[in-house]
MIDREN-391932 format. One record per residue (C-alpha): residue number from 1; residue in one letter; y, x, z. Coordinates in nm, 2 decimals, padded with zeros to 4 digits. Layout:
<atom n="NUM" res="A" north="Y" east="X" up="Z"/>
...
This chain:
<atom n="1" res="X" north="-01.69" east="-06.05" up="-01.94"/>
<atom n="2" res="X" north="-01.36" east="-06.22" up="-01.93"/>
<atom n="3" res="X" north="-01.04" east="-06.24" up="-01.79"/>
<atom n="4" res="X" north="-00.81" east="-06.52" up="-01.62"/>
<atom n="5" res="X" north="-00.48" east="-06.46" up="-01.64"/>
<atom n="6" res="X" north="-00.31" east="-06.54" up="-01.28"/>
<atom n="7" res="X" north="-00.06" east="-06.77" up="-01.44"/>
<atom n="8" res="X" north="-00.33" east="-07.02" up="-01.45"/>
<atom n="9" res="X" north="-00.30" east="-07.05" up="-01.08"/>
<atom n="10" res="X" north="00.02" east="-06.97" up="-00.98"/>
<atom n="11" res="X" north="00.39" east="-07.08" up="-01.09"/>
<atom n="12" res="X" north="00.52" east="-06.80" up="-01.28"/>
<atom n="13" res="X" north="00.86" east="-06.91" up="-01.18"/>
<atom n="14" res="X" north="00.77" east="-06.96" up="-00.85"/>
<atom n="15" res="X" north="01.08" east="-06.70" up="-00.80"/>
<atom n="16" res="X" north="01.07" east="-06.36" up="-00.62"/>
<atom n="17" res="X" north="01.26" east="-06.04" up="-00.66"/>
<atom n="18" res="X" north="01.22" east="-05.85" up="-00.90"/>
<atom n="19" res="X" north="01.01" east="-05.47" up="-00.83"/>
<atom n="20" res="X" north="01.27" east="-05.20" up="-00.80"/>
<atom n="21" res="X" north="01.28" east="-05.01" up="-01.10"/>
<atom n="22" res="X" north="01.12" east="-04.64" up="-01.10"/>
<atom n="23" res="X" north="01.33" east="-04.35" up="-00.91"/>
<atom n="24" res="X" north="01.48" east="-04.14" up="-01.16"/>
<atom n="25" res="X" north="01.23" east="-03.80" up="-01.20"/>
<atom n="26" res="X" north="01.33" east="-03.40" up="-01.31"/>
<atom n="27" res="X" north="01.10" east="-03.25" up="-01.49"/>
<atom n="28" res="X" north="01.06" east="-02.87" up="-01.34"/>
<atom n="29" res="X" north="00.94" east="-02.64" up="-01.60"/>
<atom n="30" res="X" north="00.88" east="-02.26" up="-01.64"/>
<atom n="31" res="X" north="01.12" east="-02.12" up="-01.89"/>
<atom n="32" res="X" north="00.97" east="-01.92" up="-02.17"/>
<atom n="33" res="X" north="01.33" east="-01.85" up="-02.23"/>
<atom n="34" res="X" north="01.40" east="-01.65" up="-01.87"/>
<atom n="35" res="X" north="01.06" east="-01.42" up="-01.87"/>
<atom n="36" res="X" north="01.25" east="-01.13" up="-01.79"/>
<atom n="37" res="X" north="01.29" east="-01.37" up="-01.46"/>
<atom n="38" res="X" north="00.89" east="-01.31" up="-01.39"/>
<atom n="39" res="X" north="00.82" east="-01.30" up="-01.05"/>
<atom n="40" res="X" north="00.41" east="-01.18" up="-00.98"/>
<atom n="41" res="X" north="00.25" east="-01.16" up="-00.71"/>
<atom n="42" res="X" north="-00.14" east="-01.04" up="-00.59"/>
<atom n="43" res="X" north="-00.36" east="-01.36" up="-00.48"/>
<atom n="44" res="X" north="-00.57" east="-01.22" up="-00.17"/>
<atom n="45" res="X" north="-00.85" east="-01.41" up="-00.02"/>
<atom n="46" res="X" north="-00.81" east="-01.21" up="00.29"/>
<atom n="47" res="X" north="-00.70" east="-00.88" up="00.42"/>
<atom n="48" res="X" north="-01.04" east="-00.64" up="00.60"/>
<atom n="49" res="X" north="-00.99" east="-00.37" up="00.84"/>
<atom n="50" res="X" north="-01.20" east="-00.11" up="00.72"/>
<atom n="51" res="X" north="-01.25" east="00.17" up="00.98"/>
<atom n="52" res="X" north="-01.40" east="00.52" up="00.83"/>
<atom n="53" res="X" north="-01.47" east="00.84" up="01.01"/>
<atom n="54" res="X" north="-01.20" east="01.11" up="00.94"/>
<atom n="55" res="X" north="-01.16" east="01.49" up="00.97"/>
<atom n="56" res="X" north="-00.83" east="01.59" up="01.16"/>
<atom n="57" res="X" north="-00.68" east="01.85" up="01.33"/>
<atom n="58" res="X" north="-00.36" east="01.93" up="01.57"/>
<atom n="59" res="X" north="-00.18" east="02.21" up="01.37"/>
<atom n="60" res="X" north="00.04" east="02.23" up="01.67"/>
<atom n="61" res="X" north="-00.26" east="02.35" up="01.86"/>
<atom n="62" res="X" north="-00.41" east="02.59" up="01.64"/>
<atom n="63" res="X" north="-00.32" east="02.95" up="01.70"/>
<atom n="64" res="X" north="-00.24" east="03.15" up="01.41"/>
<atom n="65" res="X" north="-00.52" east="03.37" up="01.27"/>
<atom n="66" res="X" north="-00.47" east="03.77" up="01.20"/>
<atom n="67" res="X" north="-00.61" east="03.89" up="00.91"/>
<atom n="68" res="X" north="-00.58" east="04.26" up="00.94"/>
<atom n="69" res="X" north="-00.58" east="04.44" up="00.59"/>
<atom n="70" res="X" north="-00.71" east="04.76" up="00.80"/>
<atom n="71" res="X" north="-00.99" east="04.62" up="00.88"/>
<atom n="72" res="X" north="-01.12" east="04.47" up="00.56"/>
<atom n="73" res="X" north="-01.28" east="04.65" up="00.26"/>
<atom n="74" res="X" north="-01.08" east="04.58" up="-00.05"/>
<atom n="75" res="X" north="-01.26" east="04.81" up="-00.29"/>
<atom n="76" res="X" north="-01.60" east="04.95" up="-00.27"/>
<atom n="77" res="X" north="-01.78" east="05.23" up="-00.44"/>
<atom n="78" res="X" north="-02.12" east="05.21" up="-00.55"/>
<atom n="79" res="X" north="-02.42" east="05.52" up="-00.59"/>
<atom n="80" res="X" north="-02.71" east="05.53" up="-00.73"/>
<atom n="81" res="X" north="-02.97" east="05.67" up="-00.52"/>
<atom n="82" res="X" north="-03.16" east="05.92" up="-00.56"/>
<atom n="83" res="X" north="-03.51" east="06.04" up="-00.39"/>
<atom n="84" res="X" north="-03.42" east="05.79" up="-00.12"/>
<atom n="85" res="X" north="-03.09" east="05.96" up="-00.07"/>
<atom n="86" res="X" north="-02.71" east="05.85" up="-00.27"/>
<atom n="87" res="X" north="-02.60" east="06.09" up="-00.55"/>
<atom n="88" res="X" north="-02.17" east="06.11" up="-00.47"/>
<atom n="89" res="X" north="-02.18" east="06.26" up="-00.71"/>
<atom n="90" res="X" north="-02.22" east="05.97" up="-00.97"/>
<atom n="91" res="X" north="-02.02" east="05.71" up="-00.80"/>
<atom n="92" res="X" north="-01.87" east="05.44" up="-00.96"/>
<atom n="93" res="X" north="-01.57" east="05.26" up="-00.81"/>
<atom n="94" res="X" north="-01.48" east="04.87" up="-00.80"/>
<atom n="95" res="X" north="-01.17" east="04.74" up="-00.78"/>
<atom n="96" res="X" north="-01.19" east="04.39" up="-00.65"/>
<atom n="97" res="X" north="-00.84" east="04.31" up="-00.71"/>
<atom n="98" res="X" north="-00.94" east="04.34" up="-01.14"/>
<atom n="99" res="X" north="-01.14" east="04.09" up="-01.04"/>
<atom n="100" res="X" north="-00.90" east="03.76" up="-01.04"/>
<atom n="101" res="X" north="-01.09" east="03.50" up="-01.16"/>
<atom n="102" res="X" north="-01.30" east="03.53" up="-00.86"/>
<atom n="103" res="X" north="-01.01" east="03.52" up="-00.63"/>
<atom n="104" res="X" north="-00.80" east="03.19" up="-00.78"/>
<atom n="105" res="X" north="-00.71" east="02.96" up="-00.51"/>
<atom n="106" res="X" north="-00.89" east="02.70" up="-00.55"/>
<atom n="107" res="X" north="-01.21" east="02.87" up="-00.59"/>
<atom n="108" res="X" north="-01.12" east="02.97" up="-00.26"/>
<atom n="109" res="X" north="-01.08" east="02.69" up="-00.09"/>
<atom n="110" res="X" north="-01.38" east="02.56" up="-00.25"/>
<atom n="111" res="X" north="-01.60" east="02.82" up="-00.07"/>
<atom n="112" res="X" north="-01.43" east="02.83" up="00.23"/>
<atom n="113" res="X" north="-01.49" east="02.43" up="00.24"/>
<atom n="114" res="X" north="-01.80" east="02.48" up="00.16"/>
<atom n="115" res="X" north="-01.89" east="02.72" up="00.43"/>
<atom n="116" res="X" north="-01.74" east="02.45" up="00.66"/>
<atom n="117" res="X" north="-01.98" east="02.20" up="00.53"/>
<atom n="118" res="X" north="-02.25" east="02.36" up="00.63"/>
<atom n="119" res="X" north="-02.12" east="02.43" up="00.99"/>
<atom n="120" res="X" north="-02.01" east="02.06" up="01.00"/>
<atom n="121" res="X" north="-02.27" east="01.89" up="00.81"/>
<atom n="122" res="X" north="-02.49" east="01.80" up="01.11"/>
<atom n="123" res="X" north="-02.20" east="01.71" up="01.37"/>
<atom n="124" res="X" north="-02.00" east="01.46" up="01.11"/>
<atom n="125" res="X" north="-02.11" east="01.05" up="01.09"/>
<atom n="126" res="X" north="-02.01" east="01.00" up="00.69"/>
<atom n="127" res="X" north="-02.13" east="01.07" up="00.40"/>
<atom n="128" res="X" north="-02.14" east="01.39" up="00.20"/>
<atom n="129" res="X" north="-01.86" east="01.32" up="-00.04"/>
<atom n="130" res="X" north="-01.62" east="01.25" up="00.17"/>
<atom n="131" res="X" north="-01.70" east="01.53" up="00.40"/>
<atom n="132" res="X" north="-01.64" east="01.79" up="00.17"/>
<atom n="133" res="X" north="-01.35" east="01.60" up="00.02"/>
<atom n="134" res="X" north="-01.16" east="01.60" up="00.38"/>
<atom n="135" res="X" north="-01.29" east="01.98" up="00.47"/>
<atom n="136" res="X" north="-01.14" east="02.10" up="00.11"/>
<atom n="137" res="X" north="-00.77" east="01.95" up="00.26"/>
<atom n="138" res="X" north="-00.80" east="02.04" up="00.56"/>
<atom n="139" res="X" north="-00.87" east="02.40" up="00.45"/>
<atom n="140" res="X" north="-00.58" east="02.42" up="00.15"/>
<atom n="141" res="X" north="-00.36" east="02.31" up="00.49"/>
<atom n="142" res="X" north="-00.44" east="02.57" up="00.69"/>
<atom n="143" res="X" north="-00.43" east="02.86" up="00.45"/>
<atom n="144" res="X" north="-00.11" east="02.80" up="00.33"/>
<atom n="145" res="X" north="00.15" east="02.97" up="00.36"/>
<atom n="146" res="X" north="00.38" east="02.69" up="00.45"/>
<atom n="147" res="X" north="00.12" east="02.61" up="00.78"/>
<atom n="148" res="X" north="00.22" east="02.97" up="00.91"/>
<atom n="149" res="X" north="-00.16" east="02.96" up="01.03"/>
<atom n="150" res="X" north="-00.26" east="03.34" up="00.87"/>
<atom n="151" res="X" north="-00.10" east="03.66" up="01.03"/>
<atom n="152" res="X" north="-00.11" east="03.91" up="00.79"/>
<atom n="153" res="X" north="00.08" east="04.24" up="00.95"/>
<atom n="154" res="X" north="00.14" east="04.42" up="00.59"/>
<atom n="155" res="X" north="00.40" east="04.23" up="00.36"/>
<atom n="156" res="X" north="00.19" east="04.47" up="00.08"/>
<atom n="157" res="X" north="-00.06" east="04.17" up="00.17"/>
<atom n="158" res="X" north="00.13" east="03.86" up="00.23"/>
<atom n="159" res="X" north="00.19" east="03.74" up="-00.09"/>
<atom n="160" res="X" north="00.01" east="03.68" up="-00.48"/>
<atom n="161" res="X" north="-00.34" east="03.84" up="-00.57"/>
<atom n="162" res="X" north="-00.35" east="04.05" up="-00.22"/>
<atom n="163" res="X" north="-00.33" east="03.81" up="-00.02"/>
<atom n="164" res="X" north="-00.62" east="03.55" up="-00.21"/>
<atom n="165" res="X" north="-00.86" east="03.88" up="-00.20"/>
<atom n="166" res="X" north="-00.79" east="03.94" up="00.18"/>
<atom n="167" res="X" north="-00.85" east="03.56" up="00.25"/>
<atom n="168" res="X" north="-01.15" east="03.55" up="00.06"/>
<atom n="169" res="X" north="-01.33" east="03.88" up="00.22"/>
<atom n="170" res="X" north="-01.23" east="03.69" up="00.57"/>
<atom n="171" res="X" north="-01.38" east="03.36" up="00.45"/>
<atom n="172" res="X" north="-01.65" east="03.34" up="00.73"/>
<atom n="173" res="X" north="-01.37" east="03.42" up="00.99"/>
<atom n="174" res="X" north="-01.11" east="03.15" up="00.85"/>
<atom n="175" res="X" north="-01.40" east="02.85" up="00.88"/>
<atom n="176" res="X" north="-01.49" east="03.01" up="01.26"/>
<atom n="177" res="X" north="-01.13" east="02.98" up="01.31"/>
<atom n="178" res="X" north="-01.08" east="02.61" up="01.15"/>
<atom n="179" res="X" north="-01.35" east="02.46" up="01.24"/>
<atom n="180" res="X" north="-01.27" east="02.49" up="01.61"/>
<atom n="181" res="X" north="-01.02" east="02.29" up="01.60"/>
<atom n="182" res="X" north="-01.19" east="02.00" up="01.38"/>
<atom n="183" res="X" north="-01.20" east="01.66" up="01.55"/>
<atom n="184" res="X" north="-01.33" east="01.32" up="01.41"/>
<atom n="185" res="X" north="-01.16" east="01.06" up="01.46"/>
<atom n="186" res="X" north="-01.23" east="00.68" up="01.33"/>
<atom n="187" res="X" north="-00.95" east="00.54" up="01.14"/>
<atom n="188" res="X" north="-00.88" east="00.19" up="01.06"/>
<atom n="189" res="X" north="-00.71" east="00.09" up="00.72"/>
<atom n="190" res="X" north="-00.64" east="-00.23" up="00.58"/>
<atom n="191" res="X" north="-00.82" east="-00.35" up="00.25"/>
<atom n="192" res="X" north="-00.65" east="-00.68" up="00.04"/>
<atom n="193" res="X" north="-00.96" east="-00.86" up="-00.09"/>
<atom n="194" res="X" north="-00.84" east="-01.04" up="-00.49"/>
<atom n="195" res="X" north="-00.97" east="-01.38" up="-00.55"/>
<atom n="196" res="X" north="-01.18" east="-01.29" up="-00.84"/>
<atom n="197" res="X" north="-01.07" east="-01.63" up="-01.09"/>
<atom n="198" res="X" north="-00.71" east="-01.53" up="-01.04"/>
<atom n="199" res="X" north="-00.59" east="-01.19" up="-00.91"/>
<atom n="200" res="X" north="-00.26" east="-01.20" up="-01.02"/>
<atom n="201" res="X" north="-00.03" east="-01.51" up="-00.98"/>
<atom n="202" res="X" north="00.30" east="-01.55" up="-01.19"/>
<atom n="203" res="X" north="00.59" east="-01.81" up="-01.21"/>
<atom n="204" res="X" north="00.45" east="-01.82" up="-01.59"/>
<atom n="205" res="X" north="00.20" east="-02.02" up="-01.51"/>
<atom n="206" res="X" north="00.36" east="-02.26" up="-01.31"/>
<atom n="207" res="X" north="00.24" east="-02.61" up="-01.52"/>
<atom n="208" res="X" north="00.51" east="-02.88" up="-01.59"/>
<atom n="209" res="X" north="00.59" east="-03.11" up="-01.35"/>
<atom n="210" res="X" north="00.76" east="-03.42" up="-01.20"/>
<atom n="211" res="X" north="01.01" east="-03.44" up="-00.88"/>
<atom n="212" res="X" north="01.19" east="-03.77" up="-00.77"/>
<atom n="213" res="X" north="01.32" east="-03.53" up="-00.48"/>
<atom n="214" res="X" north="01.71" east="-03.39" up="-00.47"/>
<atom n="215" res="X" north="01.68" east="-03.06" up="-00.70"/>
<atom n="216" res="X" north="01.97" east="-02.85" up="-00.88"/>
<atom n="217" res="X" north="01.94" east="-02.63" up="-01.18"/>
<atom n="218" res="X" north="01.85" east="-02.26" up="-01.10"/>
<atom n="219" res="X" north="02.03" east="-01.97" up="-01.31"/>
<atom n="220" res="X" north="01.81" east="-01.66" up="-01.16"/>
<atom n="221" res="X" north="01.48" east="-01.81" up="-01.12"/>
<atom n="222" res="X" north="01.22" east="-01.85" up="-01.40"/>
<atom n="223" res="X" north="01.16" east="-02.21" up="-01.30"/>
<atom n="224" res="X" north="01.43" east="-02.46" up="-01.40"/>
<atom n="225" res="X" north="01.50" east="-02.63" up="-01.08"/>
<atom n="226" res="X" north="01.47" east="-02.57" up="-00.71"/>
<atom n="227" res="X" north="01.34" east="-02.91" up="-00.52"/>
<atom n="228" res="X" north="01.51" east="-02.93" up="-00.16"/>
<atom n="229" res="X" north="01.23" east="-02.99" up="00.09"/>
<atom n="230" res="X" north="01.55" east="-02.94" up="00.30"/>
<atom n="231" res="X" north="01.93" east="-02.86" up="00.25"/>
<atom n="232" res="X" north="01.83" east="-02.54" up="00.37"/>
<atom n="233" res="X" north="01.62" east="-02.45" up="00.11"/>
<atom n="234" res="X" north="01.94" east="-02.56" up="-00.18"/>
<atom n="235" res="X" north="02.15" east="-02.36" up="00.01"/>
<atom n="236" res="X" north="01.95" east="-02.07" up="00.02"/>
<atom n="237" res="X" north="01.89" east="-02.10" up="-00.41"/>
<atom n="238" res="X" north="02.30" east="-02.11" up="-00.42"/>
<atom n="239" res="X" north="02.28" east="-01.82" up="-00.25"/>
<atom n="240" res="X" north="02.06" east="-01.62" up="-00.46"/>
<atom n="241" res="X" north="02.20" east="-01.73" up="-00.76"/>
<atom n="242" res="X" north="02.54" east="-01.57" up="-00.67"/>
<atom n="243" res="X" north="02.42" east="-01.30" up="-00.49"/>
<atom n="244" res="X" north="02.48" east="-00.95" up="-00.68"/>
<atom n="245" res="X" north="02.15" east="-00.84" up="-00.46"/>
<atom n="246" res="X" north="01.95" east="-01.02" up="-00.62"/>
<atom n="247" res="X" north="01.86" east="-01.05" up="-00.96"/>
<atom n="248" res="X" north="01.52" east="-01.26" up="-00.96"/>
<atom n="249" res="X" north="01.41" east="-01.56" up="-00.71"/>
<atom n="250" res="X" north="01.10" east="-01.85" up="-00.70"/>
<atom n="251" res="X" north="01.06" east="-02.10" up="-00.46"/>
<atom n="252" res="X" north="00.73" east="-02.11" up="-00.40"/>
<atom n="253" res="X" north="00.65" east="-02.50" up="-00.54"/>
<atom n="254" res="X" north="00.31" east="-02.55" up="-00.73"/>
<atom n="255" res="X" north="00.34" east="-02.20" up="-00.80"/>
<atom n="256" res="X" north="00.00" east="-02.13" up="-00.56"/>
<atom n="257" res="X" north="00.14" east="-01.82" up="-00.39"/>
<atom n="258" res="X" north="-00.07" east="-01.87" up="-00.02"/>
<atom n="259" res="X" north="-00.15" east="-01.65" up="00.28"/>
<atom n="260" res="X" north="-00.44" east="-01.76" up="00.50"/>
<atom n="261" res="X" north="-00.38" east="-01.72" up="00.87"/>
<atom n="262" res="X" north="-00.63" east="-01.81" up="01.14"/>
<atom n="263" res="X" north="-00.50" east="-02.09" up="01.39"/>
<atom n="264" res="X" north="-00.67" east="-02.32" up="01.63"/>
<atom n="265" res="X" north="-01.03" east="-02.16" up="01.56"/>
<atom n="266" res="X" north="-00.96" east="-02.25" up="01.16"/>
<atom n="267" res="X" north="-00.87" east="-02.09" up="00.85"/>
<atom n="268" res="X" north="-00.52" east="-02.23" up="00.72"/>
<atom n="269" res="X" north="-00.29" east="-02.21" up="00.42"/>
<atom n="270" res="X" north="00.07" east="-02.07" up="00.47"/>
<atom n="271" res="X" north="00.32" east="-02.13" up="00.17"/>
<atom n="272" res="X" north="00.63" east="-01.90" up="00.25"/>
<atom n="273" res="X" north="00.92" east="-02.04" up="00.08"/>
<atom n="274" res="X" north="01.10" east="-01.80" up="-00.16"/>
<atom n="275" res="X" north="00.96" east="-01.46" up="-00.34"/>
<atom n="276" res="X" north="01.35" east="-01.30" up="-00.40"/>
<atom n="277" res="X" north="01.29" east="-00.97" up="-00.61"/>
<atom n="278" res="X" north="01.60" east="-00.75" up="-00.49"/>
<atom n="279" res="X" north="01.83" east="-00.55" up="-00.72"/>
<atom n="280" res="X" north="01.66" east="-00.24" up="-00.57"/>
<atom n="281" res="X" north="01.32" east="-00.29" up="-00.71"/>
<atom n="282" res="X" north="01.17" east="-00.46" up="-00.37"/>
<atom n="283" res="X" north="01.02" east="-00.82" up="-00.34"/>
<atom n="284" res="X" north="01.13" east="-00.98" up="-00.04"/>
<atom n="285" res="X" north="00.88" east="-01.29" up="00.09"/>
<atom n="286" res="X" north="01.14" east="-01.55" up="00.29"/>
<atom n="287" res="X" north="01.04" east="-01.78" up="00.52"/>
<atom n="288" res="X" north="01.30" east="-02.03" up="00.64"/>
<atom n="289" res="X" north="01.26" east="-02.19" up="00.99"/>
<atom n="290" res="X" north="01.46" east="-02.42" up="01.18"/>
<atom n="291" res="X" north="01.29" east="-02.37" up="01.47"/>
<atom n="292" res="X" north="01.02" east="-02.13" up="01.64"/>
<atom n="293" res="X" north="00.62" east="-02.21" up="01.73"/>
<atom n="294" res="X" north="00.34" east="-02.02" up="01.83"/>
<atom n="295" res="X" north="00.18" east="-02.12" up="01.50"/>
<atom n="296" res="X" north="00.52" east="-02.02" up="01.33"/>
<atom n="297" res="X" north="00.43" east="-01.66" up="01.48"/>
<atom n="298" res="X" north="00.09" east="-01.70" up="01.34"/>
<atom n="299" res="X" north="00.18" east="-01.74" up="01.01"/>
<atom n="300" res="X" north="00.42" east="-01.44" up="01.05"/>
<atom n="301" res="X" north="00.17" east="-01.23" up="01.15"/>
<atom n="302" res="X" north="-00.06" east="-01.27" up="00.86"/>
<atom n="303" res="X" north="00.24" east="-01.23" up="00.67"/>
<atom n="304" res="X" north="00.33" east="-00.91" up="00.79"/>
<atom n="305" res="X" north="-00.04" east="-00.80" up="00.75"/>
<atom n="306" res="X" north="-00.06" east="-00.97" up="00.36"/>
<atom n="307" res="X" north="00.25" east="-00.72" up="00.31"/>
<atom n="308" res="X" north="00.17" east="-00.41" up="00.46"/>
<atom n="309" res="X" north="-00.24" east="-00.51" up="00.23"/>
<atom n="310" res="X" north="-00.01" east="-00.49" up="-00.05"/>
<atom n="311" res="X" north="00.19" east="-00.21" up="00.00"/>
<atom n="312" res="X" north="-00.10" east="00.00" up="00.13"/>
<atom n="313" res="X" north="-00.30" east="-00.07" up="-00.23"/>
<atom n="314" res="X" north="-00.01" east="-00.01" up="-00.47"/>
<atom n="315" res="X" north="00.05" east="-00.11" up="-00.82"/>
<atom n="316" res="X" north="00.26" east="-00.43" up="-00.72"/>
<atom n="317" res="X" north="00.56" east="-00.27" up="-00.63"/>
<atom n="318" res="X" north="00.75" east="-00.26" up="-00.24"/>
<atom n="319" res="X" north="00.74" east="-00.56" up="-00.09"/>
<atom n="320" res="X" north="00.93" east="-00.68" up="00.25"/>
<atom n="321" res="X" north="00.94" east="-00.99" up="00.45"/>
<atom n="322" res="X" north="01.14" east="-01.17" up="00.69"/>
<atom n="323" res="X" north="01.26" east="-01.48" up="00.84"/>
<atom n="324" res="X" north="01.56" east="-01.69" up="00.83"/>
<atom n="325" res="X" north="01.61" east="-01.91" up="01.14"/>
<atom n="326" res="X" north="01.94" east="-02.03" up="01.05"/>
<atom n="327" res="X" north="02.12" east="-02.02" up="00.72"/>
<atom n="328" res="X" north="02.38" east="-01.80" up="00.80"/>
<atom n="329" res="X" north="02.08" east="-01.53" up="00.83"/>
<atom n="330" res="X" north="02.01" east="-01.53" up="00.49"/>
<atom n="331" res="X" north="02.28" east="-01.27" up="00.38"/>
<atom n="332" res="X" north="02.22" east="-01.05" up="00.63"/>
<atom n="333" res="X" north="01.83" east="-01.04" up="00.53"/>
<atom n="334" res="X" north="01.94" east="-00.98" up="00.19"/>
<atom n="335" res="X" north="02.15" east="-00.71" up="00.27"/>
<atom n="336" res="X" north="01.94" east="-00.55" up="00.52"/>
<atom n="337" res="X" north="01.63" east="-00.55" up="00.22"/>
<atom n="338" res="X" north="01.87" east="-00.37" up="-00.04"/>
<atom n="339" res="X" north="02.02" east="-00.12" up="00.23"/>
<atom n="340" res="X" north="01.70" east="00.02" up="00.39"/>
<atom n="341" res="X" north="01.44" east="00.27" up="00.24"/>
<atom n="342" res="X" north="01.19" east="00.36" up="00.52"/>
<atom n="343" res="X" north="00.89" east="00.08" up="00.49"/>
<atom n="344" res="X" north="00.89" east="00.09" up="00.87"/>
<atom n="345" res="X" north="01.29" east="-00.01" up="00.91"/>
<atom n="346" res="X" north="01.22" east="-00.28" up="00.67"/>
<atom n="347" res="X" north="01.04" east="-00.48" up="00.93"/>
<atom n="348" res="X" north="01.33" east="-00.59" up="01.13"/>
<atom n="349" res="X" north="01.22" east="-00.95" up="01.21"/>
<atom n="350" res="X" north="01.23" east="-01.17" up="01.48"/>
<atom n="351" res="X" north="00.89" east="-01.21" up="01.63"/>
């Protein structure tokens, strides 16, 4: 094999303009330098709805029980017997209240929640476990004193060791009582499912590259420089840089931070454009939006479901979304996301 070079057959100073030379590049980078900068986040393949059968009950409904000390034994005394008939003579008394190991709390609520079990065991659609788990809360409600649920007409028993012994000898009557008002209900609860290569993404791991694109330094953000898709997006970086609300930011470029959303019968990829980790400990997910679409409200609602996955399973924090339809929005998000506390105010956004 061989090669011709194309000057045999054409003039090399046939003329011609030169090729432009190369646009100048920025290389973007994560800083090793600005790791207290981190910004993490969990990678979910999806969010399930799980739905499980669960034990509840309308306190507000249930009338309160009286446990009258008058009618229940608290000591007992014990004769042998004799030519079929008891000796008095040699009786020997018990004191149930010496007896407090027997009568600790939780071993009370243990049998009483077992008692329950037994009641409930054929009428409940789950399995044993978590039976007994949800019977043993729904018991240590109802017997506290807090739930005002027990009528005790003595204050001699209405507090301490009395008032364990009296609820124990009236076990059978407490479960009658509770168990009434038991109703299963199916609950639905949202489970985040991890992609198993990569659970946890991180502005760390963001690999070195290349933009020809208008960027500017960053001064809060792990990653060197923000690249304007828009002017919106550099204004938005100024703005976290100088904010005092926030003291971390990423856009999300080649950083891999997506939520999948379902649209036109297909599973998509949604890239939200900043992760800006508030003074006050919470993560705020921005989207910025010039103008509104029913697949804009798609994404959004897969967003607020990726949140609410994440919040629900815990370990990554508080984290808050929202959307900025024009740029003087953006402050006002930021400040709304410091001020508020409640998860439920936190989702103020246009839908």
């Amino acid at each position: 094999m061989f090669g011709v070079p194309l000057s045999v057959f054409v003039d090399a100073d046939d003329g011609g303009d030169p090729p432009p030379p190369p646009k100048p590049s920025t290389q973007i980078e994560s800083l090793a330098s600005r790791n207290e900068l981190e910004v993490r986040w969990p990678n979910l393949l999806r969010v399930d709805t799980v739905v499980k059968p669960t034990l509840a009950v309308a306190w507000s409904s249930v009338p309160a029980l009286r446990l009258d000390p008058a009618l229940t034994p608290i000591s007992a005394e014990l004769a042998p017997a004799v030519g079929g008939a008891t000796d008095l003579g040699k009786t020997t008394s018990i004191d149930l209240e010496k007896l407090p190991e027997d009568f600790r709390a939780q071993r009370i609520i243990f049998q009483a929640a077992r008692k329950a079990f037994d009641q409930m065991s054929g009428r409940f659609k789950g399995n044993r476990e978590y039976l007994v788990f949800q019977l043993i809360r729904l018991v240590e409600q109802f017997i506290s004193p807090q739930a005002n649920k027990l009528e005790i007409p003595s204050l001699y028993h209405s507090d301490g060791l009395r008032r364990r012994i009296l609820i124990a000898l009236n076990a059978d009557l407490v479960v009658q009582h509770l168990v009434k008002h038991v109703e299963q209900q199916n609950v639905a609860s949202i489970e985040p499912v991890f992609d198993p290569e990569q659970p946890i993404g991180s502005t760390r791991s963001m690999r070195t590259w290349y933009s020809t694109k208008g960027n500017q330094p960053t001064k809060k953000s792990q990653i060197s420089h923000v690249v304007g898709d828009s002017s919106w997006e550099i204004y938005a970086a100024n703005i976290f840089d100088s904010s005092e609300l926030v003291s971390a930011y990423a856009k999300n470029d080649h950083l891999g931070f997506q939520i999948y959303y379902l649209w036109g019968g297909s599973r998509r990829r949604f890239l939200p454009d900043f992760m800006v980790r508030l003074t006050n400990g919470k993560t705020l997910v921005l989207e910025i939006k010039g103008e509104d679409s029913p697949q804009n409200v798609a994404k959004r609602d897969a967003l607020k479901l990726w949140v609410d996955a994440v919040n629900a399973k815990g370990g990554f924090g508080q984290w808050c979304w929202d959307v900025a339809f024009e740029p003087v929005h953006i402050q006002d998000i930021l400040r709304r996301h410091s001020s508020l506390v409640d998860d439920e105010l936190v989702q103020l956004s246009s839908r």
